[in-house]
C-alpha positions in Angstrom: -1.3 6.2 30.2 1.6 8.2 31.9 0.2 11.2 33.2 1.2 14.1 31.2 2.2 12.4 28.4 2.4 14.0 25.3 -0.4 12.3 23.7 -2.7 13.0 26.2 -1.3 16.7 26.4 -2.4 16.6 23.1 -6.1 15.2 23.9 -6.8 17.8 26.5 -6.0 20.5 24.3 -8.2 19.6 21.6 -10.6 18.8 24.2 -10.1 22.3 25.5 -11.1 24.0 21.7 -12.1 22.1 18.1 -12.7 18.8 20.5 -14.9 20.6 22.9 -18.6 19.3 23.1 -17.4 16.5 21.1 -18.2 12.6 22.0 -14.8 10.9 22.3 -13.6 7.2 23.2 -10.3 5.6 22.7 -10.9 2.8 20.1 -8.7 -0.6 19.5 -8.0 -1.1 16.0 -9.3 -4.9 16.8 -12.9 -3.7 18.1 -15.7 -4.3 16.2 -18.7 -1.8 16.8 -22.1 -4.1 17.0 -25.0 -3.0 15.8 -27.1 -3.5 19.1 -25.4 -1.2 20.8 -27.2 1.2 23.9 -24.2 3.9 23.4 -25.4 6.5 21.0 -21.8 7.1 19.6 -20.9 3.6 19.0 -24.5 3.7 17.1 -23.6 6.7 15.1 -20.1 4.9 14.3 -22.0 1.9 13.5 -24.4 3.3 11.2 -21.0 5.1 9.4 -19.5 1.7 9.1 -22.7 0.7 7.0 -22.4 3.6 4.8 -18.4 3.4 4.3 -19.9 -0.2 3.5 -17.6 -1.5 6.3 -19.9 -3.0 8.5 -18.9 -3.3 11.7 -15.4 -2.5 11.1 -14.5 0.4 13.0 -10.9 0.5 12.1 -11.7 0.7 8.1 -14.1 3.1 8.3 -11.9 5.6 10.0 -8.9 5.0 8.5 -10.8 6.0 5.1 -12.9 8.8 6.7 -11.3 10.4 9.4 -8.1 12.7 9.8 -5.3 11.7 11.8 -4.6 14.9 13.7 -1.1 13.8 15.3 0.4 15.6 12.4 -0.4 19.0 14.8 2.0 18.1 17.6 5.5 19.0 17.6 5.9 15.2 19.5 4.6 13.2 16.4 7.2 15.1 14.2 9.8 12.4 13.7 7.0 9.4 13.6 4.4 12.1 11.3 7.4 12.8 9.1 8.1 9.5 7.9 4.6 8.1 7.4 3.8 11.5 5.3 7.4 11.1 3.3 6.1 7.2 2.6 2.6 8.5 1.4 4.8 10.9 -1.2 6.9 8.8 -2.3 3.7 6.3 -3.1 1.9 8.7 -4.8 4.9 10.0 -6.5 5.5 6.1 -7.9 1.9 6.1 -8.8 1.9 2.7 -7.0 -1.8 1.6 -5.7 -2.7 4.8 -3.6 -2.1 4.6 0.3 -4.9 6.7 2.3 -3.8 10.3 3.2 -4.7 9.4 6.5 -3.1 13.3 7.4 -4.8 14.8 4.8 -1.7 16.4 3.3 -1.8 18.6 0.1 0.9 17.0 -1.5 2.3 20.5 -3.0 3.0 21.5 0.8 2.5 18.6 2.9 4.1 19.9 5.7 2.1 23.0 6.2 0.5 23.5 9.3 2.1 20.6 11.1 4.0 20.2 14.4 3.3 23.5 16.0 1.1 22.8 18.5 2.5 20.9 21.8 -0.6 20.1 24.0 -2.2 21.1 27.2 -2.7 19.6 30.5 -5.3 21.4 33.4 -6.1 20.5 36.6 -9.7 18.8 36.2 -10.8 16.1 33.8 -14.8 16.5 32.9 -17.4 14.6 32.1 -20.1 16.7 31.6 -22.4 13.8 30.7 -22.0 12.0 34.4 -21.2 15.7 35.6 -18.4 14.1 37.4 -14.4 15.3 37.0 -11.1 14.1 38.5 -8.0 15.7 39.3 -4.5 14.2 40.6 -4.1 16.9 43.3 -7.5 16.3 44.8 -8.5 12.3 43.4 -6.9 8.9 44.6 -6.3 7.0 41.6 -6.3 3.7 42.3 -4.6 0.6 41.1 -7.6 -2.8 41.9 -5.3 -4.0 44.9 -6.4 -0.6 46.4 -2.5 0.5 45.8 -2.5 4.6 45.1 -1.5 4.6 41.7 0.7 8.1 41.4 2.0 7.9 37.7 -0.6 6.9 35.2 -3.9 8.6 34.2 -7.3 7.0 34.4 -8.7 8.8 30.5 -7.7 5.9 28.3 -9.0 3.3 30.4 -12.4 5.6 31.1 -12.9 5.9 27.6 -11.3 2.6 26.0 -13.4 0.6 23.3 -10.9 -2.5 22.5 -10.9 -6.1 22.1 -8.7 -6.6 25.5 -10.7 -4.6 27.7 -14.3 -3.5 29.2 -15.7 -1.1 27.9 -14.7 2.2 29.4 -17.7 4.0 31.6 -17.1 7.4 29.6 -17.2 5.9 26.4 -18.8 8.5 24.0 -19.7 11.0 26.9 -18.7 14.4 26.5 -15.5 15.1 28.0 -13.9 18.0 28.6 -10.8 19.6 30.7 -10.6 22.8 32.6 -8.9 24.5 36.1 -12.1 24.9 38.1 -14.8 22.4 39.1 -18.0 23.5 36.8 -20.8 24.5 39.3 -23.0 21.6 40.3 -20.2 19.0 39.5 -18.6 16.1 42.0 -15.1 16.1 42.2 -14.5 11.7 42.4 -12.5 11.0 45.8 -11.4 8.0 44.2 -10.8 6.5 40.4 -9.8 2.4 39.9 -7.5 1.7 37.1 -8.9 -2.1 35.8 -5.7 -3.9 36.4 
């Protein structure tokens, strides 16, 4: 939650191009999705829980049908290495098949990896709320009504888990930029939940 860490460097930059117009949420591996759901992209990750015939299980489902896209940023190097050199060595046994949760062509695995190192920019969007934040121009806030100068308000916003409220962007579309879009509010104020 630091503010410009590198994983959320690496959020707002994929939020800034293939990301863009995208619904996003951080998920807890924990979380199940339920299938009465109001949020149309827990519903849409519900219904692919049913066809990965996970149901409910949010964690399953991705790990066998998404792409882990750490593998980009030079920061995962060291961590990305390893899990990709445990995946080859497993496949190379022929022991029971990990998930190539990279998506790594085995004859290169390395290609395309850890060039990219992430973004940050002065305003946080939501375009669905039309509402953005910024730390030169937004108190964030810890509950006590302490200014909170070191941590950034985006996971907890858009947290799904098992230990937490739902965030209030949850699968809005969120987006990043250096100007306030026209008919936008720039938030005076943003609570962290703790």
């Amino acid at each position: 939650m630091r503010r410009g860490n590198a994983v959320l460097c690496a959020l707002r930059e994929l939020l800034s191009k293939e990301w863009a117009g995208d619904h996003v949420f951080f998920m807890g591996d924990e979380k199940s999705v339920p299938a009465d759901t109001d949020n149309e992209t827990l519903s849409i990750l519900y219904e692919q829980t049913i066809q990965a015939g996970y149901p409910a299980d949010a964690y399953g489902t991705v790990l066998e049908n998404y792409k882990n896209v750490s593998g980009l940023f030079e920061a995962a190097e060291s961590e990305v290495r390893q899990e990709i050199q445990h995946y080859l060595e497993t496949a190379k046994d022929s022991m029971p098949m990990i998930q190539n949760e990279y998506g790594v062509d085995i004859s290169n695995p390395f290609e395309g990896l850890f060039s990219r190192m992430g973004l940050d920019f002065r305003y946080t969007i939501n375009h669905t709320k039309q509402v953005c934040y910024s730390f030169e121009d937004t108190k964030i806030l810890n509950l006590d009504h302490s200014e909170n100068y070191h941590d950034d308000p985006l996971p907890i916003l858009m947290g799904y888990g098992r230990v937490s409220e739902m965030g209030t962007w949850v699968g809005d579309l969120i987006g990043v930029g250096d100007e306030v879009p026209d008919g936008y509010e720039l938030l005076k104020e943003l609570y962290l939940d703790w």
